[in-house]
Every structure is written in C-alpha cells, then in structure tokens.
N, C-alpha and C positions, 0 to 999 in steps of 0.2 A: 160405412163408418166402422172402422177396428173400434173395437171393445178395450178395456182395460187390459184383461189379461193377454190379448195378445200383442199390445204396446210393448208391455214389459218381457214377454217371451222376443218379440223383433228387436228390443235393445238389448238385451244379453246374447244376440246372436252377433248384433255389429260390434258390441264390448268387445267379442271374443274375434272378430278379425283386426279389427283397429283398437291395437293395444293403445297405445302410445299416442302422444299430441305430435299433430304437422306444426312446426314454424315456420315454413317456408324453404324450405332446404333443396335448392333445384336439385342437386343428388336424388332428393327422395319422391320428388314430384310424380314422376312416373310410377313409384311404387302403391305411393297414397291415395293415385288417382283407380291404378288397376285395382287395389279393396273396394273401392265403391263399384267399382263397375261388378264385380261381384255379388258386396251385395244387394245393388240393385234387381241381379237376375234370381235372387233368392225372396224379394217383399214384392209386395202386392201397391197397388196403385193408393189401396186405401191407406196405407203405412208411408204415404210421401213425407205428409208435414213435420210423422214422427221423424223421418229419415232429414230429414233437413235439419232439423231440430239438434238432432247428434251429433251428424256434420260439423254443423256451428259449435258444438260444444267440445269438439277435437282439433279445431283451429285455432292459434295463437299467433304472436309476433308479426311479421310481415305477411304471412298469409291471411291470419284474421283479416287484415288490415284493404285486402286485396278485392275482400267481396261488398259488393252491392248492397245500397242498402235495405231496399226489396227484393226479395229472392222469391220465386215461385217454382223451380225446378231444381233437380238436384245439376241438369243439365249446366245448369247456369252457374255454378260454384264452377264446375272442371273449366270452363271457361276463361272463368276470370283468373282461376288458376293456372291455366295454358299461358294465357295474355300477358299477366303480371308478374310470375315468378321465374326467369331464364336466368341461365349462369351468363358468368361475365365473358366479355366478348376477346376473343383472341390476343389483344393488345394488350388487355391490361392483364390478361394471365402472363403473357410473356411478358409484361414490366415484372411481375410478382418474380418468374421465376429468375428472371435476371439479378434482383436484389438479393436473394436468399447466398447467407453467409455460412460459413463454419464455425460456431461458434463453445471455446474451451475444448476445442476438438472433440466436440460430441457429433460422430456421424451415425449413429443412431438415429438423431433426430431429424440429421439435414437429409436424409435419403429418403423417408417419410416425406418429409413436405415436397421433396424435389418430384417421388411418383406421384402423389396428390394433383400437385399441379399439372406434372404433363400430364395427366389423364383427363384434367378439366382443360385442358387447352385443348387437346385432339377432339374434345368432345364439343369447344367451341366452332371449331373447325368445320365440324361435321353440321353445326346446326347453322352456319354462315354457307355452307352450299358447297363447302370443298369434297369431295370422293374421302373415304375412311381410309384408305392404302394412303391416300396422299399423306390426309391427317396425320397420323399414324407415324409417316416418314418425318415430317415437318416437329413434331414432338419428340423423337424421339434426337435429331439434330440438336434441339434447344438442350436437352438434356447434357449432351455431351459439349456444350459451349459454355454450361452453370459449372459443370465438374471441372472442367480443365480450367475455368477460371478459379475456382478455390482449388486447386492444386498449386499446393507451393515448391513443390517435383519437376524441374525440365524433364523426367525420365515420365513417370508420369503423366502428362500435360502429351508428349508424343506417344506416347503408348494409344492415350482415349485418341487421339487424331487420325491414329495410321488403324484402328478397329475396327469391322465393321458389326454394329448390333443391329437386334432386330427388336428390340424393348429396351424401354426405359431404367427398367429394373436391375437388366444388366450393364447400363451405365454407372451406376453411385457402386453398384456388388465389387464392377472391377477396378474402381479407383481407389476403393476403401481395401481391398485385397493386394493390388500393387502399394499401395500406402502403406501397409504393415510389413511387407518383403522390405522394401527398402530400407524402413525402421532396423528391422532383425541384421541386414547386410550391413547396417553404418553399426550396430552393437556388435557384432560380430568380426569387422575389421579394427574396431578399436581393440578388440579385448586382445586381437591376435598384436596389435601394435606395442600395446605394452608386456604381453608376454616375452615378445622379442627384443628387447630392452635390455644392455648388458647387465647385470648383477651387480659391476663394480660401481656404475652408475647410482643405481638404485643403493646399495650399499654408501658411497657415498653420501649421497640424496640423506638418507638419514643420518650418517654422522654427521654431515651439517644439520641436519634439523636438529639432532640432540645436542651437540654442540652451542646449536643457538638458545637451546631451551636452559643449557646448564649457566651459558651466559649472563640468558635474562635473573637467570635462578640467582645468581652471584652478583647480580646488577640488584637483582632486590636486594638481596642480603647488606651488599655495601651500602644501599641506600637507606636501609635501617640502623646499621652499623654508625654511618655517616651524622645521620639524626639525631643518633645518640648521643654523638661525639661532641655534634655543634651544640646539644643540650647540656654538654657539663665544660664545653669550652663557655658559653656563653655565663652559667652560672658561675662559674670560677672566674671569668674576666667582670661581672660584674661584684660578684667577693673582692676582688682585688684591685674595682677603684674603688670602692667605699674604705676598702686599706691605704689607698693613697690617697684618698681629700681627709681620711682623721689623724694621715700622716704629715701631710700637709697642712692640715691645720695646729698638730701640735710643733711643726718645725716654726709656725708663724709665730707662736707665745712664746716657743725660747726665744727665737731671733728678737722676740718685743722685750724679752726679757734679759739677754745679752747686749742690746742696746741700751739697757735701761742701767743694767753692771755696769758696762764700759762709761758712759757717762758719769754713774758716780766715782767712779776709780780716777775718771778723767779730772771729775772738780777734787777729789784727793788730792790727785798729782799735782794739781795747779797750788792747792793749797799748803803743800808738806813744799815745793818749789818757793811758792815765796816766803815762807818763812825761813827758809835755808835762806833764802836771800839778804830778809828781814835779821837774821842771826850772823848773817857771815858781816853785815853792814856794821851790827853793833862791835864785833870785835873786832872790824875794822878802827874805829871809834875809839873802844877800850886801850887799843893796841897805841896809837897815836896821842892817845891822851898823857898816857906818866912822860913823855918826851918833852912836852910841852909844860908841864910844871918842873919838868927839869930844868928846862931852858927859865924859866920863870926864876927857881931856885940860886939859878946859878945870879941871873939878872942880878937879884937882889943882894947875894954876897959881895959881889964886887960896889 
C-alpha cells in the first residue's frame, strides 16, 4: 500500500509527462497512449489505482466517453482507446478533400487543410491494409485533382497534370507559385499595352473627357441660368395677368358706363328730336293759320 507522500510524489511525476488533456484526437492517440506506457515503466504496482485515477482525470470529450465503466487496469483504458478512437476512413477523407474550395483567394488557408487532409487520408490508407508507397501515391494523386479543380488557369490546370510530385506539399506550393507568375505576366502585358498607345489617342481621350466635363459644366450653368430665368419669366407673366384682369375689369366699368352715356345721349336725342318735331308742327300751324283768317276776312268783306 503507497503511503500519502508518495501518491503525491507519483502524481507530480505523470503531471510532468501528460501536460495537457486527451479529447480523443486519433492524431494524438498514439502519442497519449506511448506517455502511459512510460509511466507505467516508471510506478510500482502499488501506485495502479493512483494511476488510473489520473488517467481518468486527463480524459475528456469523446475519449472520456470511450471507457468502461469498471476499469481495473491501466491496460484496459489503451484498449478501449485502440478500439474506439480511429480516424475516418478513406472515403470520407476523400469526400472532405474533394469539397474543399478557394475561398476570397485565401490560399494560405486552403493548402493547410489540403496537407491536413492528404496526410489523414494516406494514413487511412495505411490502417485499411494498403502498403505506405501506395498510400502515399494514391494521396498524393487526390491532391493534385483538388488543385487543378480550383484552378481557374487552363495554364495552370496543365502545368499540375503534366508534373510529376513526390508530396502533397509540393502540389498547392506549385499551383499557388504558377498562380502568381501568371497574375505578374497578365499586370505586366497590360501595363506594356497601354504604354504602347498612340499619344494622339490618349491626348484625344482627354480632350474629349474635358470637353465633356466643360460641357456638363456649361449644362449646369445653363440649367441654373434657365431656373432663373423661368423664375422671373414666371413672376412677371404672373405680375402681368393680375395687370390684365384689373385691366379688364376696369375696361368692363367704362364699357358699363359708356353704355350707360350712350343711352342717356340716346333718350336726349330722341327727346331734343321730337320736340324739333313738336316745334316745326306748331309753325306749321302758326304759318297756315293768318291765311285762313284772311280767307275769313276777305269772306266777310264781300
């Protein structure tokens, strides 16, 4: 039976190999499992329960998850470990790396996930019963059908087909290196395209452009100019009917009132007429009259 104090001397010695918690990481399964095998060959038989104890207490996630729920051996954790934690199997690594895109042209990132993956593929590979040489061949092939799928390059796209590599690495290194020649040759025959450009052109080019800008310039201006204009035509054609309806309305009181003259002028007329009439009658009358006491005069002499 270990004593207290060397409980605690046995845990500060697996402290100090197994930093860090297992989640289950098949990457690291192999690594997590050689610490124990370590310090197993470093405790004593009486230090198991401690040792199991620690064990448990550095396992999380799908690992925890993994072990038994009676354990009486450390043997029996690596086990369950073996048994339950394996990378994914060939098929769906190559579904993964067949998805993987290029995205905002960050190839930074997509050449990271592209080795990632082939290295979990080959390493599928290898625990599916293929030879490592094959593996090995077979991943690095995938590689070079993810790259020339996101190449938007026919130059490009032939360059990875007609290569021959011997790593992954070197698949995304030459795509992304041919992909910036290219870039620099299409910047580089333009810039010679327009250097070679007549002058008279480009000289041109801009008197039109200024021309059109002085245009627009003079198209504003008149269009202010214009505004103006329809603002003091508009007030002065309305100035000048409110001058023609109180022109109009004063031609309407004389016309009432030249109507109203002419009518008494008219019954004047009618009036100073007949008694012309009335007057010429009577001396009609007056005129006729001494003739007739003459004739009277004379009557009675005889």
């Amino acid at each position: 039976m270990a004593t207290p104090e060397q409980k605690k001397s046995f845990i500060g010695l697996c402290a100090s190999i197994i930093r860090e918690n297992y989640s289950g990481d098949p990457l690291s399964l192999d690594s997590f499992i050689d610490k124990i095998n370590l310090i197993e060959e470093l405790s004593d038989e009486s230090l198991t329960t401690t040792f199991i104890a620690f064990l448990k207490s550095k396992l999380e996630g799908k690992a925890r998850e993994v072990l038994p729920s009676q354990i009486i051996s450390v043997d029996q954790i690596k086990v369950a470990l073996r048994s339950r934690i394996k990378p994914d199997n060939s098929k769906v690594v190559s579904g993964k790396i067949v998805s993987l895109h290029i995205t905002n042209n960050n190839y930074a990132d997509f050449a990271k996930r592209v080795e990632e993956l082939s290295d979990a593929l080959e390493r599928s590979l290898i625990i599916e019963g293929m030879t490592q040489a094959k593996a090995h061949e077979l991943a690095v092939e995938q590689t070079v059908n993810v790259c020339r799928l996101n190449s938007r390059s026919e130059l490009v796209k032939s360059i990875l087909a007609s290569t021959t590599f011997t790593d992954s690495k070197d698949v995304v290194a030459k795509m992304i290196v041919e992909h910036n020649n290219e870039v620099k040759e299409r910047q580089v025959l333009s810039f010679r395209s327009r250097a070679n450009r007549p002058n008279s052109f480009r000289g041109g080019f801009r008197g039109h452009n200024n021309y059109g800008y002085h245009n627009n310039s003079f198209r504003f201006n008149n269009g202010n100019t214009n505004r103006h204009n329809n603002g003091n035509n508009t007030r002065h054609n309305n100035n000048q009917n409110n001058y023609n309806r109180s022109n109009n309305f004063n031609n309407r009181q004389n016309n009432y009132r030249n109507s109203t003259s002419n009518r008494s002028a008219s019954n004047r007329n009618n009036s100073s007429r007949s008694n012309s009439r009335n007057t010429s009658n009577v001396r009609f009358l007056n005129a006729d009259a001494p003739q007739e006491r003459t004739q009277g005069e004379q009557e009675l002499s005889n």
